[in-house]
C-alpha positions in Angstrom: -113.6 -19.7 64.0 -115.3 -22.4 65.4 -111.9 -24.1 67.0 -110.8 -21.0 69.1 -114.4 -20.3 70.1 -114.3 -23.9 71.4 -110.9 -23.2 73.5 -112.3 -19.9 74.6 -115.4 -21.7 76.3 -113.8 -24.4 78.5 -110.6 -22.2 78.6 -111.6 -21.7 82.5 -111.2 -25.5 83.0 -107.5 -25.4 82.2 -106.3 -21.8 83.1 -102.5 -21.5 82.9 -100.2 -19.3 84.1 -100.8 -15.3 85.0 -99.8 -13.0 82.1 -96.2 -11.6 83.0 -95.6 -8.1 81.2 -91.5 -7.3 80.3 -90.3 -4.0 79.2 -89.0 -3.5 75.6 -85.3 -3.7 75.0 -83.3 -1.1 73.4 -82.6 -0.2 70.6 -84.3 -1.3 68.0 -81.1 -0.8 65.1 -80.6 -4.6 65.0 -84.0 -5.9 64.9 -85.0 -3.3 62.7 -82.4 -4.3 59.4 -83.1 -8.1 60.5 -87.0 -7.0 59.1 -85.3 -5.8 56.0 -83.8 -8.5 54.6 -84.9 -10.5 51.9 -85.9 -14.6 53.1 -85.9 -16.0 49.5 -85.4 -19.7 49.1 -86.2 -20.1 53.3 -89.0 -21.5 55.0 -90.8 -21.5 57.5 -93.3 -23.6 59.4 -96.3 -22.4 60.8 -98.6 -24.3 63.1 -102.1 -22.5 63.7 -106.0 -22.9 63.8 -108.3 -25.2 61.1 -110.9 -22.9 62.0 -111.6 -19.3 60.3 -109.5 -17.4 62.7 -106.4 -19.9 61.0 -107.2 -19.4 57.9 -107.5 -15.3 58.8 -103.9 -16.0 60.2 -102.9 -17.5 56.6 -104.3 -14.9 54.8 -103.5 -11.3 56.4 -99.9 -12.4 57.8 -98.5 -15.4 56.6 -99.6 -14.3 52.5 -98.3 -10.7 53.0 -95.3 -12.1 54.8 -94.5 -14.3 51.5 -95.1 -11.7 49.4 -93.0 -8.9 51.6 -90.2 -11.3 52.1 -90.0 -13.9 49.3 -90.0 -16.6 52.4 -92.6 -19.9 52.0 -94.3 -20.6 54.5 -95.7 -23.9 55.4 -98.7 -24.4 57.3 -100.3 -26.9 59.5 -103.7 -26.5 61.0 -104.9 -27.8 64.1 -108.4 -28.3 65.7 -108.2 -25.5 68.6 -105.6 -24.9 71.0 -105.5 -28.5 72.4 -104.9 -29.8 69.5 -101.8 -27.5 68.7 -100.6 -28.6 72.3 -100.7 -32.1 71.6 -99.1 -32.0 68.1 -95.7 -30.0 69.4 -96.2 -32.6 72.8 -96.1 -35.4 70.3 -93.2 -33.9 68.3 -91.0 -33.5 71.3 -87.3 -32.7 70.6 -87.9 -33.1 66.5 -87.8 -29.9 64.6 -91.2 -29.5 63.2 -92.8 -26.0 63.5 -91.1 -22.4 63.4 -94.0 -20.5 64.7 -97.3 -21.3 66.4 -100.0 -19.4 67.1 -102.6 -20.0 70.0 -104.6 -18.9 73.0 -102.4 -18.2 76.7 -103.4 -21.4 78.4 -101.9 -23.3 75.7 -98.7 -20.9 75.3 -98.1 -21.1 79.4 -98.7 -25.4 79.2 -96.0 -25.3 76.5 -94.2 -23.4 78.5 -94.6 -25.0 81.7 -93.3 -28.2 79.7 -90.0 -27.2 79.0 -90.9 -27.2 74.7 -90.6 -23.1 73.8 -87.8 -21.0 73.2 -88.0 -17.2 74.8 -88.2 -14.7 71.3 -85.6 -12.1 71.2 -87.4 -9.0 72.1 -84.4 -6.5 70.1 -85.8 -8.5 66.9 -89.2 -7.3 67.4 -89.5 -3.7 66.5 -93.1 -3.2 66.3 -93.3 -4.3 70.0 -92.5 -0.2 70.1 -95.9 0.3 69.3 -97.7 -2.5 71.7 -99.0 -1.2 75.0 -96.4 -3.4 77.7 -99.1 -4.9 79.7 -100.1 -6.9 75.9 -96.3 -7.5 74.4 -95.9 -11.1 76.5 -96.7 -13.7 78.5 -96.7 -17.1 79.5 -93.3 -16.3 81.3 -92.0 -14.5 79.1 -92.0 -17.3 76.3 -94.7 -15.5 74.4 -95.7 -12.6 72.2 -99.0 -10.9 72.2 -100.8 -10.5 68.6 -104.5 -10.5 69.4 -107.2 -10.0 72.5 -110.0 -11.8 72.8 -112.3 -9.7 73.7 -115.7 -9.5 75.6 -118.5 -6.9 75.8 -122.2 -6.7 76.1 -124.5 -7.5 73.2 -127.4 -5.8 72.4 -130.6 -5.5 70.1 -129.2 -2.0 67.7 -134.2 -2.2 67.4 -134.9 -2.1 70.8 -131.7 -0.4 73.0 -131.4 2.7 71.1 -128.4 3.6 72.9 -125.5 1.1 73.9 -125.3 0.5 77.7 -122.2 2.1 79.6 -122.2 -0.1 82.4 -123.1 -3.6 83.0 -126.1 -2.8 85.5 -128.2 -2.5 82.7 -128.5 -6.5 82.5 -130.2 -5.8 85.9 -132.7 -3.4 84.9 -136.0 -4.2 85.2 -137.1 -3.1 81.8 -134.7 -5.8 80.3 -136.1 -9.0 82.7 -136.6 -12.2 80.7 -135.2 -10.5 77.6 -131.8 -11.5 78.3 -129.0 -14.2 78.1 -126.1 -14.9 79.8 -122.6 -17.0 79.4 -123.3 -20.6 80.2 -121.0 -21.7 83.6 -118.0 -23.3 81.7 -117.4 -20.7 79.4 -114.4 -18.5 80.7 -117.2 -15.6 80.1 -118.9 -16.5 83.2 -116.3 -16.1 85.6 -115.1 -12.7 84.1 -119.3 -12.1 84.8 -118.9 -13.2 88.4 -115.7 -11.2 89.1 -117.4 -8.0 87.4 -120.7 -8.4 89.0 -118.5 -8.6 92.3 -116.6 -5.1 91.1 -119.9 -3.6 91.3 -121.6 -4.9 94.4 -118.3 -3.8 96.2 -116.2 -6.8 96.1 -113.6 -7.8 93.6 -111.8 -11.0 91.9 -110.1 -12.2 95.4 -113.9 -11.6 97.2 -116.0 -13.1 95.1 -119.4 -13.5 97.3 -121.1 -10.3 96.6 -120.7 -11.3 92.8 -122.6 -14.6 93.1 -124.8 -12.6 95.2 -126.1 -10.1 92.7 -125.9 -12.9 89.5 -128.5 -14.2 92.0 -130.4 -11.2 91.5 -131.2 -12.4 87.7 -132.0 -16.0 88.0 -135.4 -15.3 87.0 -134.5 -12.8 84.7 -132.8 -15.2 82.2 -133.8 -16.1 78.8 -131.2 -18.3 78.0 -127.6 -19.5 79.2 -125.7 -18.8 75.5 -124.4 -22.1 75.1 -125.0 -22.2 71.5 -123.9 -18.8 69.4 -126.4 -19.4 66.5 -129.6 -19.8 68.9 -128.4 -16.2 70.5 -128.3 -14.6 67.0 -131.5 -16.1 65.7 -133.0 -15.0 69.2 -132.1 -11.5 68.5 -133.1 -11.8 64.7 -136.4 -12.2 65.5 -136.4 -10.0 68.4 -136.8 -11.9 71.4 -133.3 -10.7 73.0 -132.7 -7.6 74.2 -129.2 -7.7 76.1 -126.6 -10.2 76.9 -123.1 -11.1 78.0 -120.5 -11.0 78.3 -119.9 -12.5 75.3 -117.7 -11.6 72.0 -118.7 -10.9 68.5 -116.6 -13.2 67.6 -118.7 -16.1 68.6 -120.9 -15.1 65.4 -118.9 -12.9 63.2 -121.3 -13.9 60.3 -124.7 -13.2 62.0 -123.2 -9.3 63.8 -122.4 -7.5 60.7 -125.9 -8.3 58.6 -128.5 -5.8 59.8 -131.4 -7.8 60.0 -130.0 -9.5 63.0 -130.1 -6.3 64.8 -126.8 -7.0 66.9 -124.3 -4.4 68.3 -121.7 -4.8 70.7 -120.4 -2.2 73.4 -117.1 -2.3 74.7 -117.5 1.5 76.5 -118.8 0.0 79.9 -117.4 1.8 82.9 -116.0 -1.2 84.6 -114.7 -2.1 81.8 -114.0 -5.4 79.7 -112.4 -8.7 79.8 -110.1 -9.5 77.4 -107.4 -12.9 77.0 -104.0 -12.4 75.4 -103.5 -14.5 72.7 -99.9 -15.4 71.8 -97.0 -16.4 69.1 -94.4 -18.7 70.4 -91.3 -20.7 69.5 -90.8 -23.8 70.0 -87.9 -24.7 71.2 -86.6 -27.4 68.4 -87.5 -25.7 65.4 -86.2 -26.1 61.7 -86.5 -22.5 60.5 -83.6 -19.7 60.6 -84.0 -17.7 64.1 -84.5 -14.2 62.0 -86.8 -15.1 59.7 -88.7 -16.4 62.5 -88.7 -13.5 64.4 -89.2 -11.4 61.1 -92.3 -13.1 60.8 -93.4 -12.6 64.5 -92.4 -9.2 64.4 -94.8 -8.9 60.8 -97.7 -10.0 63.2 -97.6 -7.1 64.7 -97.5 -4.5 62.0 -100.4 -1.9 62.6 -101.7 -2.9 58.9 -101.7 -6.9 59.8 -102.8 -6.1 63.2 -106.3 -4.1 62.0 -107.2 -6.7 58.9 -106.4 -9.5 61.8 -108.8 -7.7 64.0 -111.4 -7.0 61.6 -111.5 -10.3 59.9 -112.2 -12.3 63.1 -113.6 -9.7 65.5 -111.1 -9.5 68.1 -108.7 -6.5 69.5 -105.8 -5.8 68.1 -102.8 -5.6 70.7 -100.9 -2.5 68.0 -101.9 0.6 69.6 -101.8 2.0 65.8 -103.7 -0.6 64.1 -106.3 0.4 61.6 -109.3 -1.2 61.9 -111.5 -1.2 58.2 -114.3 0.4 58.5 -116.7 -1.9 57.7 -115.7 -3.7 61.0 -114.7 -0.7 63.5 -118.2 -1.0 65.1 -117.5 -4.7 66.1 -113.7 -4.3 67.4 -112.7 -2.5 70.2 -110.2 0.8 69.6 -107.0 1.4 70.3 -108.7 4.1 73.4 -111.0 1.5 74.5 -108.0 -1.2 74.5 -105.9 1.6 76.4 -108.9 2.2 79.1 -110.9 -0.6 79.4 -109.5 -4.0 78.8 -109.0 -6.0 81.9 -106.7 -8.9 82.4 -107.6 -10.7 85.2 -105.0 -12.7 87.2 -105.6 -16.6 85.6 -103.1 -17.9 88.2 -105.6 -17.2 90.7 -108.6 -18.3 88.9 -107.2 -21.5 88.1 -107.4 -22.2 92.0 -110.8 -21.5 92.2 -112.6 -22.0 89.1 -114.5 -25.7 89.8 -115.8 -24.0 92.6 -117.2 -20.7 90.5 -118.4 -22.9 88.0 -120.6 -25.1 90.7 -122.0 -21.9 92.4 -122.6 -19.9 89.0 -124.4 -23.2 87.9 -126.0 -23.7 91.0 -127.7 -19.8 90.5 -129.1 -20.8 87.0 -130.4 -24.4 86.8 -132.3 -24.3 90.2 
């Protein structure tokens, strides 16, 4: 996990290109038989994370793909996001991967580049069941399979009963008991654009955000820079609150009880999410419907909710089944439908070294 969770941090220095939703093609007849044919003796060639959330990827779609199919696949691990960018960069016009998966900055800067093909959206039946704001982006040039997503954590010892807004990191019963994304985390600016929400401004007028975040500069235990301090910090119960941050920064650490960790999604202005995506490259090896066989596999409810459960992050299948064990960690299917905000990256991307001086300028003073 520790790869993505990289990306996800200094994802704000290098935000790409505003999500762009597309409306599903009909029908599905065509797309539907392609899904039922057999792939044995073909291969395909998978490039995804080294970290946990790659080897999650390997395990709960690219095994039960095999084993559905009779396809191999062939996988090739990279160290975050970056690293996947350079790698198909490096390949250029040689046929080398089928399939990548990744986070939307690095979908958008592949696709900015000229090196991904646009999926066929008639091959992708279970994009029936994907809410349209979540089926693509990067211009069109990839498919949705998970959300990153962001809520407030708390101590399950001392808050008896999960916040429902995000005021309650300024309540005064909370002061010095709290943390807070560190400035170059992507976190920070989705805190600065919903502490504006609330103080009556928004994403485009950002100064009554940075004014309230001023509001809890002596109020601050810690800027969560390192994940495994937060958790021990809660462990032995010297955190109440914090965020936004995901549970998927310690997915260990969350689900043991005597960290005494819970996460909220159920805030009433909601929470920030990032589309991650599955893209084609646009010189690839494999055959074109086994590729989109196993893009379209991605997004089966059943390999959407072990997905979600295993690294603790939304599924984008509105029917997904999350396992039990993990349904107190992932946002739902309601909660997805409700809640999650995008915010417009194209217009961040403008603005971002300035939010990161000002939001850095609030805490280190």
């Amino acid at each position: 996990m520790e790869d993505i969770k990289r990306g996800r941090r200094n994802a704000i220095k290098t935000i790409g290109a505003a999500l762009a939703a597309t409306a599903l093609p009909m029908p599905f007849i065509g797309g539907v038989r392609a899904q039922e044919r057999s792939f044995a003796g073909k291969t395909l060639r998978l490039l995804t994370w080294s970290d946990d959330t790659g080897t999650a990827a390997l395990r709960n779609i690219a095994q039960t793909f095999s084993a559905k199919t009779g396809a191999k696949v062939i996988a090739d691990r990279a160290d975050g996001t970056s690293g996947m960018v350079a790698k198909v960069k490096a390949a250029g016009e040689r046929p080398t991967y089928d399939v990548i998966t990744l986070a939307g900055v690095g979908a958008s800067g592949l696709a900015d580049a000229g090196l991904l093909t646009k999926p066929d959206l008639d091959k992708l039946p279970n994009l029936k069941d994907v809410p349209e704001q979540y089926r693509t982006g990067a211009n069109g040039f990839g498919i949705g399979y998970l959300l990153w997503s962001d809520g407030l954590i708390y101590n399950t010892s001392t808050v008896k009963t999960p916040p429902s807004s995000y005021e309650a990191l300024w309540d005064q019963k909370y002061a010095g008991r709290i943390f807070l994304p560190p400035p170059e985390w992507a976190e920070a600016v989705d805190l600065a654009i919903i502490a504006a929400k609330m103080a009556g401004g928004s994403q485009q007028s950002i100064e009554p955000g940075f004014k309230k975040l001023a509001q809890l500069k002596d109020r601050v235990m810690t800027l969560g820079e390192n994940p495994n301090q937060i958790a021990d910090l809660f462990r032995t119960g010297s955190l109440d609150l914090g965020g936004i941050y995901s549970p998927a920064f310690f997915p260990d650490q969350i689900r043991k009880p005597e960290y005494n960790m819970g996460v909220t999604y159920g805030m009433k202005e909601g929470f920030a999410t990032q589309l991650m995506f599955s893209v084609i490259p646009k010189a690839h090896p494999g055959d074109a419907d086994l590729i989109h066989a196993f893009i379209n596999h991605s997004l089966d409810a059943g390999v959407q909710g072990r997905m979600a459960a295993d690294v603790l992050n939304g599924p984008v299948n509105a029917k997904a089944v999350i396992p039990a064990a993990s349904r107190a960690f992932v946002p739902s299917a309601e909660q997805i439908a409700h809640n999650a905000v995008l915010h417009d990256d194209k217009a961040l991307a403008a603005v971002q070294a300035a939010w990161i001086k000002r939001y850095t300028e609030i805490f280190s003073a």
